[in-house]
Structures are given as structure tokens and as C-alpha cells.
C-alpha positions as CSV (number, residue, x, y, z in Angstrom):
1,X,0.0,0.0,0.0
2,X,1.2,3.0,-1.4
3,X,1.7,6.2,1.3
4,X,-1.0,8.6,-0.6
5,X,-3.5,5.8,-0.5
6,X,-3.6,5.5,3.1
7,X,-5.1,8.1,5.8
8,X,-2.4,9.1,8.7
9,X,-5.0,8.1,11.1
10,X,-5.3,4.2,9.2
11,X,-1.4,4.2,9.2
12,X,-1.1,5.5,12.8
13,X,-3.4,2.6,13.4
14,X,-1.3,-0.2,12.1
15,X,2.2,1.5,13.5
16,X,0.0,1.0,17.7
17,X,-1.2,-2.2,16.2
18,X,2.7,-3.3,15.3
19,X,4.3,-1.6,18.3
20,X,1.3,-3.8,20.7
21,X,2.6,-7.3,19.0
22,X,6.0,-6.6,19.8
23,X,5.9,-5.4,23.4
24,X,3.6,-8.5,24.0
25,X,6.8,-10.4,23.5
26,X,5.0,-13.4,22.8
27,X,5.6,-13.7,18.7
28,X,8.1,-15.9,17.1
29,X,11.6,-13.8,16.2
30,X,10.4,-13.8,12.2
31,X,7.0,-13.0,13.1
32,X,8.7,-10.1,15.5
33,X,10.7,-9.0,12.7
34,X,7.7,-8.8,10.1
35,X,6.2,-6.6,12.7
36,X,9.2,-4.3,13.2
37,X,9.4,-3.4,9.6
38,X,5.8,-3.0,9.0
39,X,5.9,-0.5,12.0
40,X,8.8,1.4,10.6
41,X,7.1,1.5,7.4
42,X,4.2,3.1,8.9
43,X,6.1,5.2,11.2
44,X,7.9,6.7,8.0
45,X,4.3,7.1,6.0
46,X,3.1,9.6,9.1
47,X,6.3,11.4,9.8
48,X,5.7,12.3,5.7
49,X,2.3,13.2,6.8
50,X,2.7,15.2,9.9
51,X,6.1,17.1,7.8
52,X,3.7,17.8,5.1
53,X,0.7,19.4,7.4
54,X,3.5,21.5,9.7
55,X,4.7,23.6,6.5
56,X,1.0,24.2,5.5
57,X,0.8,25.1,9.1
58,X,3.8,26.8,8.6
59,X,3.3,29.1,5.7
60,X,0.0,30.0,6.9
61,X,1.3,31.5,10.4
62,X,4.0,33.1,8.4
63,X,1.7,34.9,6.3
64,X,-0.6,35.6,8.3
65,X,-3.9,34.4,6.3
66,X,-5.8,31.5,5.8
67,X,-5.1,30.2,1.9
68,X,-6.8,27.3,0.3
69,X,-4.4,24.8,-0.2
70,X,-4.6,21.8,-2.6
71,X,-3.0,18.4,-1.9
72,X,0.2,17.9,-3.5
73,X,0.8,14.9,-5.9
């Protein structure tokens, strides 16, 4: 699943989902490993996210005006 076709709140989701198996300790090492790189992958997909909404934030404090935006490709 590509990052654009997934909602930060979906992805933010799966990244608790990942981090609950592991600290439950009681998955096999692969199975622990499949889990850490699904959670990084979705860790990575809402840092893009969160970056992307902090310089609309961003420009809009700086210039002092609300501005319709439009999502970025």
C-alpha cells in the first residue's frame, strides 16, 4: 500500500497495532521482525504526513492568512 493511498490516522493505526505485538513479547523472532518493519514503514508514512501538514501550518502563520491549499501529488 502505497503512502498517498492511506489516511495518517489508518497508518497511525497499524504503526500501535505493530508496536502492541512486539511489546507483547510473545511472537516468534520472524514474526517479531515482520512486525518491526511493517511498524517502521508506517512510522515513516506519518512522519511524511505530519512534515507535510507542519509547513501548510507553517506558511500559513508566516503569512498571516488563511489560503486554500490543494494536496500535492
Amino acid at each position: 500500500m502505497q503512502e498517498k493511498e492511506i489516511r495518517f490516522e489508518e497508518a497511525l493505526k497499524k504503526l500501535e497495532d505493530a508496536v502492541n505485538k512486539l511489546e507483547n513479547g510473545e511472537i516468534q523472532l520472524d514474526e517479531a521482525f515482520k512486525m518491526f518493519e511493517e511498524g517502521i514503514k508506517y512510522a515513516k508514512i506519518c512522519e511524511n504526513k505530519l512534515s507535510a501538514i507542519e509547513e501548510k501550518v507553517a506558511k500559513i502563520l508566516k503569512d498571516g492568512k488563511l489560503e486554500e491549499f490543494k494536496e500535492e501529488d
